[in-house]
Structures are given as C-alpha cells and as structure tokens.
C-alpha positions as CSV (number, residue, x, y, z in Angstrom):
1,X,0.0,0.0,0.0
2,X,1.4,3.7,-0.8
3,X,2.4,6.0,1.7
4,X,0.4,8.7,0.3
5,X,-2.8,9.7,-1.5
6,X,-1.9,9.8,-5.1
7,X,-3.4,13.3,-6.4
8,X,-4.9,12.6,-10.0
9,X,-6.1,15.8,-10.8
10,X,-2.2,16.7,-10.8
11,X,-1.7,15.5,-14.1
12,X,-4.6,17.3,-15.5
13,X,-3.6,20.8,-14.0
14,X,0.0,20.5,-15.4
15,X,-2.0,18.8,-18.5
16,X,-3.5,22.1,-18.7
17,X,-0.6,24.1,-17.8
18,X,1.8,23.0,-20.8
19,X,-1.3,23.3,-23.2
20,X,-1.7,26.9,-22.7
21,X,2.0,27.2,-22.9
22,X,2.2,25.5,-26.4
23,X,-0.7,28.0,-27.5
24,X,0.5,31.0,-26.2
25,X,4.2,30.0,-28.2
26,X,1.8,29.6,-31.4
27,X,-0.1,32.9,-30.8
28,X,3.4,34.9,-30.2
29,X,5.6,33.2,-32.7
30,X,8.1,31.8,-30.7
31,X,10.9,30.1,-32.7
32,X,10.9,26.6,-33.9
33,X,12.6,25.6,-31.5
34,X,10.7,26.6,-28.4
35,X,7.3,25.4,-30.4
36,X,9.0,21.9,-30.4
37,X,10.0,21.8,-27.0
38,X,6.6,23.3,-25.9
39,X,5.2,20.3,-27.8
40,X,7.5,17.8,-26.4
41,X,6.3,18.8,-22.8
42,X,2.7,18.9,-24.0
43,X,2.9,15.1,-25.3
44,X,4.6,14.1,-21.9
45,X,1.7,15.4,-20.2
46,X,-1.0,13.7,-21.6
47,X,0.5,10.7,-21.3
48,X,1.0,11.4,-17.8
49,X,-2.8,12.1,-17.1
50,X,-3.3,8.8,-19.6
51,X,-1.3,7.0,-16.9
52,X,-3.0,8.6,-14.2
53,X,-6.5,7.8,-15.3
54,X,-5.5,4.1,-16.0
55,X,-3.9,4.1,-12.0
56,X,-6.9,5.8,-10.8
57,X,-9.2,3.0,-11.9
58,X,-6.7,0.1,-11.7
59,X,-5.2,-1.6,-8.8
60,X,-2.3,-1.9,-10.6
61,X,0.6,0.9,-10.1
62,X,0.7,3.4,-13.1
63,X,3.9,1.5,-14.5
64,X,1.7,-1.7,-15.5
65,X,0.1,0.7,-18.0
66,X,0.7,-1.0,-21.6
67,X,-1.4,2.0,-22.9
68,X,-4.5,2.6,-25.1
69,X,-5.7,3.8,-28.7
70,X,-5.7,6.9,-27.9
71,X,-2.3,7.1,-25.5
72,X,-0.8,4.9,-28.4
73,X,-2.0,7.7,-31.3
74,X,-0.3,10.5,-28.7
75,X,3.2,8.1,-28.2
76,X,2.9,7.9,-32.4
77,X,2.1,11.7,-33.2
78,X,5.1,13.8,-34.8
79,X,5.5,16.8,-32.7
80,X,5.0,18.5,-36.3
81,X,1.1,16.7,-35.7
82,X,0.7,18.4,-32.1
83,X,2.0,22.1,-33.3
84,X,-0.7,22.2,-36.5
85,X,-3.2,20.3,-34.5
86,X,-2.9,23.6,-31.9
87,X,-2.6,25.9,-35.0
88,X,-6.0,24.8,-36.4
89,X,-7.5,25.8,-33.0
C-alpha cells in the first residue's frame, strides 16, 4: 500500500498548464525551436494524465500501464502533428 494519496487531478492541472503554454508559443511566434520543446512537454503530459487515469481505476501501479488507442496515437504523433493540430484551433 502507498504512503500517500496519489493526487490525480495533478496531471490534469499541469495537462492544462503545458497546453496553454504550447498556444501561447503559437499565438506569439516563438521560434521553432521553443514550439517543439513546448510540444515535447505537452505530449509528456498527456500521457502522464493517460497514466494517471489508468492508475486511478486500476489496482495496478501506473507503471503496468501498456497504454491505449488513444495514449498509443499521442506516443505515435510527430510533434510537427501536435504544433498544427494547436494551429488549427
């Protein structure tokens, strides 16, 4: 049994967090470079709050998580994907 209370909504806040940084780098032009590494960290933390979801319902610890569809189509998604899929919004 853990020593703590795992805090789900965590990985949702910082989810939300790295999303408004990637769209605020698209709406001021930042450089390639910091639009990739924005994206990078955006990727990470979806599949963070994909793990945390799966460990949330699960009695199994987040690093059983073999993944789904949809945490599968993230894992497989260029960061070129994630930039114009923010652009479009």
């Amino acid at each position: 049994m853990a020593g703590y209370l795992p805090h789900h909504q965590k990985k949702d806040r910082i989810f939300n967090k790295r999303e408004k940084e990637l769209v605020h780098a698209i709406k001021n032009e930042y450089s390639k470079e910091k639009l990739v590494k924005a994206a990078e960290k955006l990727r990470e933390a979806k599949l963070g709050v994909f793990k945390s979801r799966f460990s949330q319902k699960s009695v199994l610890p987040a690093e059983c998580f073999a993944g789904n569809e949809k945490s599968r189509k993230w894992e497989q998604m260029d960061v070129e994907e994630i930039i114009e899929m923010y652009l479009r919004k």
